[in-house]
C-alpha positions in Angstrom: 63.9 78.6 161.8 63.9 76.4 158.7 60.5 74.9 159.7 59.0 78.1 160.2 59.5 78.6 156.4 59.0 75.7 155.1 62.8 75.9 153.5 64.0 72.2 152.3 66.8 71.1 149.6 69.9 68.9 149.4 71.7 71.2 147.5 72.0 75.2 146.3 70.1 74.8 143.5 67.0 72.8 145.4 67.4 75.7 148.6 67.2 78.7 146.3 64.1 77.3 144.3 62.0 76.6 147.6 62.7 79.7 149.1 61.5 81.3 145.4 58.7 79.5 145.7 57.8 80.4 149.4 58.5 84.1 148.1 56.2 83.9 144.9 53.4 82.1 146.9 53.1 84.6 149.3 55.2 82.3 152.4 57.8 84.9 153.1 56.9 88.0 152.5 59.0 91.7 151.4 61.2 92.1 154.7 61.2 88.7 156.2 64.4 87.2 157.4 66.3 84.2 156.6 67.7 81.9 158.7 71.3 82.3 159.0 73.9 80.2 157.0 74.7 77.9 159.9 71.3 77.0 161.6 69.9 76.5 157.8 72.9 74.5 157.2 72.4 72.3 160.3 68.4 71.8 160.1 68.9 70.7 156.3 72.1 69.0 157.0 74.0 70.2 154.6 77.0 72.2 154.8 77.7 76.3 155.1 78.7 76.7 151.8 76.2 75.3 150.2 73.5 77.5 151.5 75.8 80.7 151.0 75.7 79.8 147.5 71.9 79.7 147.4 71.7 82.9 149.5 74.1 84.5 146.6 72.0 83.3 143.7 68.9 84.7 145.5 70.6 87.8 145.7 71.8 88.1 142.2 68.6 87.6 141.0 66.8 90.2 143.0 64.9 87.8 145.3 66.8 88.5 148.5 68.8 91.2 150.2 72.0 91.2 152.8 71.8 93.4 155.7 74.9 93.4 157.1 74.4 92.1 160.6 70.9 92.4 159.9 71.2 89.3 157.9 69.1 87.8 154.4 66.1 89.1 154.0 63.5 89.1 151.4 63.7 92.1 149.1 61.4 94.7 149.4 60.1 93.8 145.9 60.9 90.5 145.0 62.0 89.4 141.2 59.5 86.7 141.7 55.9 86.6 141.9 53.2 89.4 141.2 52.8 92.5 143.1 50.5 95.1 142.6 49.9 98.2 143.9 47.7 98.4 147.3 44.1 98.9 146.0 42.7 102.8 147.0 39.8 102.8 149.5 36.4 103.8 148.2 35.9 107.1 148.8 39.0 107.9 149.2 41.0 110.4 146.8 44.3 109.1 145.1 47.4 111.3 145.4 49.7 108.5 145.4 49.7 107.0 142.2 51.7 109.3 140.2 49.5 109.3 136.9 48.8 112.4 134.6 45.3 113.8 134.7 43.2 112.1 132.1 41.6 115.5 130.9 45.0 115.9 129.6 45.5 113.1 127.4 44.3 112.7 124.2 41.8 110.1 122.6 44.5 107.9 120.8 43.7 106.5 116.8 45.5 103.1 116.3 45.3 102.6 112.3 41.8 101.6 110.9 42.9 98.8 108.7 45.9 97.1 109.3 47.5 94.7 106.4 49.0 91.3 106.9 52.7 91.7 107.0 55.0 88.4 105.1 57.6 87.9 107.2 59.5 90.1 109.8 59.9 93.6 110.9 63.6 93.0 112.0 65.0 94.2 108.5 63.1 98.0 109.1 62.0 98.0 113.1 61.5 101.5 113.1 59.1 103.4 111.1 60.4 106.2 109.5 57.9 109.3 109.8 57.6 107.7 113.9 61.7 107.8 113.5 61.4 111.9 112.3 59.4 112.8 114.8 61.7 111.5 117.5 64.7 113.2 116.1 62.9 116.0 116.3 61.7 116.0 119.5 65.2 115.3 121.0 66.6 118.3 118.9 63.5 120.4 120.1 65.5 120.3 123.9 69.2 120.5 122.4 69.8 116.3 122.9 72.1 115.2 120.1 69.5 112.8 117.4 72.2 111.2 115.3 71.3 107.9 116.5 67.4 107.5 117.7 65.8 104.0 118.7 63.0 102.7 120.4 61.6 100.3 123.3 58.6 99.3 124.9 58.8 101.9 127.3 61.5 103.5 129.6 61.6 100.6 132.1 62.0 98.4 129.2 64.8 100.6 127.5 66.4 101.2 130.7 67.0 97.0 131.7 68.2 96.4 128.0 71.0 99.1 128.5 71.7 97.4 132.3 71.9 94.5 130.9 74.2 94.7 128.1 76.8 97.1 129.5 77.1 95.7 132.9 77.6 92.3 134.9 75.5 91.3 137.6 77.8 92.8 141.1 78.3 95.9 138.8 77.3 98.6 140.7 75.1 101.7 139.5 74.7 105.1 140.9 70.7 106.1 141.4 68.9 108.7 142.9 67.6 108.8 146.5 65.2 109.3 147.3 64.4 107.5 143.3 61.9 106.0 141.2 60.7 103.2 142.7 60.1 101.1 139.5 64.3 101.4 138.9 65.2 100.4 142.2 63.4 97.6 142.2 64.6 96.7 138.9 68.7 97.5 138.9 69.1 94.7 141.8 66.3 92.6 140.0 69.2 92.0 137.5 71.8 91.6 139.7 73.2 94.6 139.8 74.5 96.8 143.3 73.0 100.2 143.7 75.5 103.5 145.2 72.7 105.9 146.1 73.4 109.6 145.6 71.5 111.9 147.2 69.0 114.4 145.0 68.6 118.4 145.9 65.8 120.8 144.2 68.6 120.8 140.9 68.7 116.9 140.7 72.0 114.8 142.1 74.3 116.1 144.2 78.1 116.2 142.7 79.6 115.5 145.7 77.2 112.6 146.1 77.7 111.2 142.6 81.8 111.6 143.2 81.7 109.3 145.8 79.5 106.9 144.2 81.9 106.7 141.0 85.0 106.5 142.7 83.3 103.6 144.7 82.8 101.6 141.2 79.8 102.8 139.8 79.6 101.7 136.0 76.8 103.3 135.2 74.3 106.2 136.4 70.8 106.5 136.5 69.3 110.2 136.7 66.4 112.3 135.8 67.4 115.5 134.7 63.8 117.2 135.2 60.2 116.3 136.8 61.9 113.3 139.1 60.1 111.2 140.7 59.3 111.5 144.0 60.9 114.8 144.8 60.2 116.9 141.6 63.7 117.8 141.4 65.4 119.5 137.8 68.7 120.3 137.0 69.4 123.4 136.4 72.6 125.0 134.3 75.0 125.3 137.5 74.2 121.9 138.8 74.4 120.0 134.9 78.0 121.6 134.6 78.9 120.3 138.2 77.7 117.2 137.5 79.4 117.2 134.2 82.9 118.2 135.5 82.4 115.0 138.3 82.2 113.1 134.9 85.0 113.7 133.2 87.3 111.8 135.1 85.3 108.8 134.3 84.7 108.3 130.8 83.8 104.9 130.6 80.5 105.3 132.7 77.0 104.8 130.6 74.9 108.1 131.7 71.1 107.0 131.3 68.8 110.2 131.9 65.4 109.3 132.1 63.0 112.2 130.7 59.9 110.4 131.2 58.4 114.0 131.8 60.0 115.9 129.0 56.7 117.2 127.5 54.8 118.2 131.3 57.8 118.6 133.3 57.2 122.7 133.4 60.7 123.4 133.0 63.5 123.8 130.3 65.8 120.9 130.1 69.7 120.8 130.9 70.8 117.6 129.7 74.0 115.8 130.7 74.1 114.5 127.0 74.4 117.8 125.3 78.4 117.8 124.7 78.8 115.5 127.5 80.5 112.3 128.7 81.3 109.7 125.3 78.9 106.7 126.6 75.1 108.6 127.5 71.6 107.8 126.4 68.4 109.5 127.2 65.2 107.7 126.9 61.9 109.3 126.6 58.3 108.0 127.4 54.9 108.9 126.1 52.8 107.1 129.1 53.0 110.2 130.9 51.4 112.8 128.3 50.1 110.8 125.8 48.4 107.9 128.1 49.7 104.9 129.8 49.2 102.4 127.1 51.1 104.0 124.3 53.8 101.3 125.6 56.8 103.3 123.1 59.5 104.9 124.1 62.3 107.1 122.3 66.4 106.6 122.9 69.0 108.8 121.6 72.4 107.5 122.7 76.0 107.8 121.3 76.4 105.1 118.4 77.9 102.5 120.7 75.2 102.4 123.1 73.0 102.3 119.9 74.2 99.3 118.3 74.1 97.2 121.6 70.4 98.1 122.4 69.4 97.1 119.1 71.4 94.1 119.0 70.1 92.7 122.5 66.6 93.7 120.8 66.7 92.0 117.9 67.5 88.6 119.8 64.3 88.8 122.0 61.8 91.5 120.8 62.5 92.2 117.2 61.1 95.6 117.4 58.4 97.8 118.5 54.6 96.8 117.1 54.6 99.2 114.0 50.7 99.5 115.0 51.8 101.0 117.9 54.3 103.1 116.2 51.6 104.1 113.5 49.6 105.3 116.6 52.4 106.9 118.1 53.1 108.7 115.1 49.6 110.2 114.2 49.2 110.9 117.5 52.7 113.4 118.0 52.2 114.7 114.9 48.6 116.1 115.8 48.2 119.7 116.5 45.4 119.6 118.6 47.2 117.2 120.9 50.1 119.2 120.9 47.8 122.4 122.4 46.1 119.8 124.9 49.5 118.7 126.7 50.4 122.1 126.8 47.7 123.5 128.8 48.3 120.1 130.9 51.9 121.0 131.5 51.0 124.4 132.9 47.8 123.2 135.1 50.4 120.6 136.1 52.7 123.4 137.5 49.8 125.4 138.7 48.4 122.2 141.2 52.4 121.5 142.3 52.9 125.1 143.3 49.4 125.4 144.9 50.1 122.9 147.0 53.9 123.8 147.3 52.6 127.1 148.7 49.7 125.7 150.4 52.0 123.6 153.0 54.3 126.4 153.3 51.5 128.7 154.7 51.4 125.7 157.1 55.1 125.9 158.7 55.5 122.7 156.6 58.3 122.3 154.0 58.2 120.4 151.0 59.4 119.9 147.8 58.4 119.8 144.1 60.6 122.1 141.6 59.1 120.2 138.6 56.7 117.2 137.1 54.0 115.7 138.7 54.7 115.3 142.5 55.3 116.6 145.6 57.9 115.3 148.7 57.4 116.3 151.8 60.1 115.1 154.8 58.5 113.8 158.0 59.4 112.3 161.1 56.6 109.2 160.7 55.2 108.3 157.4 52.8 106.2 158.3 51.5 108.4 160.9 50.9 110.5 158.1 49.7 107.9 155.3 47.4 106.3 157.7 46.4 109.8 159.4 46.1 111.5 155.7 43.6 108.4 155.0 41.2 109.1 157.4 40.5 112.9 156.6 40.3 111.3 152.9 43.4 111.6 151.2 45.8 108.5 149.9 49.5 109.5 149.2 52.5 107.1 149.3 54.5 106.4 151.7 58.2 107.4 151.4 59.9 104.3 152.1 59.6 102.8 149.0 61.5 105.4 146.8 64.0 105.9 149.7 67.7 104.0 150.2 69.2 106.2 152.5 67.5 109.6 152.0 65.2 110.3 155.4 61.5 109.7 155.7 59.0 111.7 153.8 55.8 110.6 152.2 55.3 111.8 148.3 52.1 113.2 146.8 50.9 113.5 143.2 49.2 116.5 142.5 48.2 115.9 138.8 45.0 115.8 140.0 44.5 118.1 142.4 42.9 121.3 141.8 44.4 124.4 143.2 41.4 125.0 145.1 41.7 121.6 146.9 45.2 122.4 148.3 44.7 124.1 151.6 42.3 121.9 152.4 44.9 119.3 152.2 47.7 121.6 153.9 45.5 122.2 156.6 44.7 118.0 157.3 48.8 117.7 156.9 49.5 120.2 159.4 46.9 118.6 161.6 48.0 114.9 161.4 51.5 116.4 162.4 49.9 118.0 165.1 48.5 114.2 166.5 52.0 112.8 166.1 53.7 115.6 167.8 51.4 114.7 170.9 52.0 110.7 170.6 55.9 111.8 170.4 55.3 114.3 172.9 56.6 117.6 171.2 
């Protein structure tokens, strides 16, 4: 009921702000329903059409979803307000966060002395030796590095390329199960998500057929180390994916390589001689440490220009402090040695515990990166059983669309000797909700 919420307004624009407001103060949280059109429509006396407008602006800007018969509800993660992940119990070991292992990163060296600057960096945003190294470390993995530029990050890069190619109701194809980070943000800007469902080699071409002939104008994909499943593409799946491409040349392909240095695996890139419109943006938050906030994009020269065009109007450009630190710290040998030997420790852990939960009768996947997915009938039977024998992994739900339950687990940090320990507490948690289900 409209009480029950609080809900008030005369008109669209007064109904969408105080249901923004109920959302951002905590009033209606992820999940909870809206009254329908009508009965909000009577109790503010207004008319239908005028709270179906404020349910559409909700919608196209990421504060509320339609569920079919299931009605408005708030989205699972709100455009609004500030949510943070769920803080990890004390005692408890965190396997659901996803981060590298910090014995891996290196100690980064911003510049000692840093000189005042007349003026503005929008004439030269790149620096050039930073600009080099990027090139190079595109044409290291075969990705064409004619045109390079850079972002604050993948997320960052990713909502600037959204945002200047499509129009909010545009749909995009993205993975399921997916990053959760992208799909919050593709409907955050307005934008309809086709999910495609994701094998051990990455999307499925049948999947991503469908979702392009439905209107997909761009495609979201990670071509190794994806997050949650681990999945990589490999050369039979890239040219299956590529040939589902060709009949639709005007679609931007965005691979996100976030893992391109840990990943474990060679890299077989949709760019490399692929469709016309592509970019492929690179991170270094997960090898070099989460706040080197830069990230690399090589793109076809159309792409290019509009990234660095919507850039310039908001941004400017990357802190050349930050790229001074990012440069040093890619060009350093030692560091280079130091993310190898994470990369393979990171394989090690992901096939211990790969192997460990096989030895268990229980299947799960992780082909590459820094994470584990393992399908189950009850995630939070799991979670919450997982939790009390010491262990805190995610819950499935919030990287899935369609794709059926699992719970994911990041094994960055788990040694390989900790692994059957934790097989063993899986296969016993399954064991207590086989009895509540009874078999």
């Amino acid at each position: 009921m409209a009480i029950q919420y609080a809900l008030s307004g005369a008109n669209a624009r007064e109904i969408a702000a105080s249901v923004e407001r109920a959302v951002a103060e905590g009033g209606l949280g992820p999940g909870a329903a809206l009254p329908p059109v009508r009965r909000l429509a009577d109790d503010l006396g207004v008319s239908p059409g005028t709270v179906a407008t404020a349910y559409k602006e909700l919608r196209g800007r990421g504060i509320v979803v339609t569920r079919g018969r299931g009605g408005t509800v708030v989205a699972p993660t709100p455009a609004v307000g500030s949510r943070r992940p769920p803080r990890v119990p004390e005692g408890i070991r965190d396997l659901a966060g996803g981060h590298p292992d910090p014995a891996f990163l290196p100690v980064l060296t911003p510049p000692g002395r840093i000189a005042p600057v007349y003026g503005s960096r929008r004439g030269n945003p790149r620096l050039p030796a930073l600009e080099e190294l990027a090139r190079a470390w595109f044409a290291r993995d075969g990705v064409p590095d004619a045109h390079v530029t850079f972002a604050h990050g993948a997320l960052d890069c990713i909502a600037r390329l959204l945002s200047v190619e499509l129009r909010p109701g545009d749909a995009v194809a993205v993975e399921d199960p997916g990053f959760h980070h992208l799909l919050d943000l593709v409907p955050a800007l307005g934008l309809r998500m086709l999910p495609v469902a994701v094998d051990d080699d990455g999307m499925r071409a049948d999947a991503l057929g469908r979702a392009l002939r439905a209107g997909a104008r761009a495609v979201l994909c990670s071509p190794r180390g994806q997050s949650p499943r681990g999945a990589r593409f490999t050369a039979a799946r890239r040219a299956e994916l590529l040939a589902v491409l060709e009949a639709f040349p005007d679609v931007l392909v965005v691979e996100d390589d976030h893992n391109a240095d840990i990943a474990g695996v060679p890299l077989h890139s949709l760019t490399t001689g692929g469709p016309p419109r592509w970019a492929q943006v690179r991170t270094a938050s997960k090898h070099l440490g989460i706040d080197l906030r830069w990230a690399a994009l090589a793109c076809d020269p159309t792409t290019l220009a509009r990234h660095d065009g919507r850039m310039l109007l908001t941004s400017g450009w990357v802190s050349h402090v930050l790229q001074e630190t990012a440069a040093r710290t890619l060009a350093d040998p030692a560091t280079h040695a130091l993310v190898a030997r994470g990369s393979e420790a990171y394989a090690r852990r992901r096939t211990a515990l790969v192997d460990a939960l096989g030895a268990n009768g229980i299947a799960a996947y992780g082909a590459s990166g820094l994470n584990v997915w393992v399908p189950t009938r009850d995630e939070s039977a799991v979670v919450n059983g997982l939790r009390t024998r010491g262990w805190w992994v995610a819950a499935g739900t919030r990287f899935r669309i369609e794709s059926p339950a699992a719970v994911r687990i990041s094994t960055a940090t788990l040694d390989e000797a900790d692994a059957p320990g934790l097989a063993a507490d899986f296969a016993a948690v399954l064991g207590e909700s086989e009895a509540t289900y009874g078999g």
